[in-house]
VOGU-3710 file (C-alpha; in Angstrom, 3 decimals, decimal comma):
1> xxxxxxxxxx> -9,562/115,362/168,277  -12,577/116,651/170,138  -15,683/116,071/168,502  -18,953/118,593/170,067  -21,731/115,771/169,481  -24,205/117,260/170,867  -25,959/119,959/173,811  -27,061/117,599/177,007  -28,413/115,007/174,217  -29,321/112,269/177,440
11> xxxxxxxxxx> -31,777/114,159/178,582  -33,975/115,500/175,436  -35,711/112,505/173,749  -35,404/112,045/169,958  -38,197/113,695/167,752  -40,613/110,968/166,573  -39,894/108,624/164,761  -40,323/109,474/160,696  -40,094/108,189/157,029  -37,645/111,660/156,841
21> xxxxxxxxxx> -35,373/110,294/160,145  -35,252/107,212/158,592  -33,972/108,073/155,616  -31,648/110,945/156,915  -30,092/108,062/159,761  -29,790/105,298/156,789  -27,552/108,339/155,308  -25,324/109,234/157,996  -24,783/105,523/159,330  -21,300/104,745/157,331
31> xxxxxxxxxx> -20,353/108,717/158,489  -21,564/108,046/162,251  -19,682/104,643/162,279  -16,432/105,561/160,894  -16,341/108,033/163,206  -16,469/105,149/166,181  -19,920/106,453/166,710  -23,442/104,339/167,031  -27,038/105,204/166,239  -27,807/105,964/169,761
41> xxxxxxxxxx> -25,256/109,251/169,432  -27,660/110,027/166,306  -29,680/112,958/168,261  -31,961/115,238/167,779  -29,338/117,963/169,044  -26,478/116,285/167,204  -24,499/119,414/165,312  -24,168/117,498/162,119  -21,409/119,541/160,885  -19,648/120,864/164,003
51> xxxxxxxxxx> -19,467/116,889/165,261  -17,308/116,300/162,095  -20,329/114,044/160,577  -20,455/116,131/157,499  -18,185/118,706/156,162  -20,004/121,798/155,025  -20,645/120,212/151,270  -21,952/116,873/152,835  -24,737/118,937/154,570  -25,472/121,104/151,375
61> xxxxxxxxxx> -25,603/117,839/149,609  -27,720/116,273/152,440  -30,046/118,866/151,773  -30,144/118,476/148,156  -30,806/114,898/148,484  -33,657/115,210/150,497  -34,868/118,104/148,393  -35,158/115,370/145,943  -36,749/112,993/147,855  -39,416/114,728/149,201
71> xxxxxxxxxx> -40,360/117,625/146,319  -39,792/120,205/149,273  -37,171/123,068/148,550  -35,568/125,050/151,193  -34,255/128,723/151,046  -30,969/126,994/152,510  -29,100/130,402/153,187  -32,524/131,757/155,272  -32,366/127,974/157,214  -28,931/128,716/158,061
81> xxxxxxxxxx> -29,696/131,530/160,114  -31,342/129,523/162,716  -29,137/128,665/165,765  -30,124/124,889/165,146  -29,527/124,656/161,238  -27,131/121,851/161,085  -28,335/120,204/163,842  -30,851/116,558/162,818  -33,823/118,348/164,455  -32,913/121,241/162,342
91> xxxxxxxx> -33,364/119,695/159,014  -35,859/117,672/160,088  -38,314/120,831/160,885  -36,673/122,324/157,331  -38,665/119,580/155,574  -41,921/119,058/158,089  -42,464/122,956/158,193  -41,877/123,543/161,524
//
């Protein structure tokens, strides 16, 4: 099965380092390791959905947990109009404001 992991990922450095990365990457590390995967294919471009890392409830619940976390809510259905929206970056800048 062909997983998309990510658009020319070797050659765009991950965003800086954060508490939110942190926490998103302690997440997805069972998901990203069953898959055969390691924390180095964990980037910023990674399609967290379309790589097979979550199904489309495991990113709505991502999103939930980290609306928790943090005290931030997201209009989740106006986020996923962006072309990026499931990507890490993506929900990173859905919780920094960017």
């Amino acid at each position: 099965m062909e997983r998309p992991i990510a658009n020319n990922s070797s050659t765009l450095p991950n965003m800086v380092d954060s508490p939110l990365r942190e926490r998103i990457t302690r997440t997805l590390m069972p998901r990203i390791e069953r898959l055969g995967l390691g924390a180095k294919d964990l980037t910023d471009d990674l399609d967290l959905v379309r790589s097979g890392v979550l199904d489309s409830l495991g990113f709505v619940d991502l999103i939930a947990g980290l609306e928790d976390s943090t005290g931030i809510r997201v209009d989740l259905e106006h986020a996923l109009g962006r072309p990026d929206a499931t990507t890490l970056r993506g929900v990173i800048e859905l919780f920094s404001g960017s």
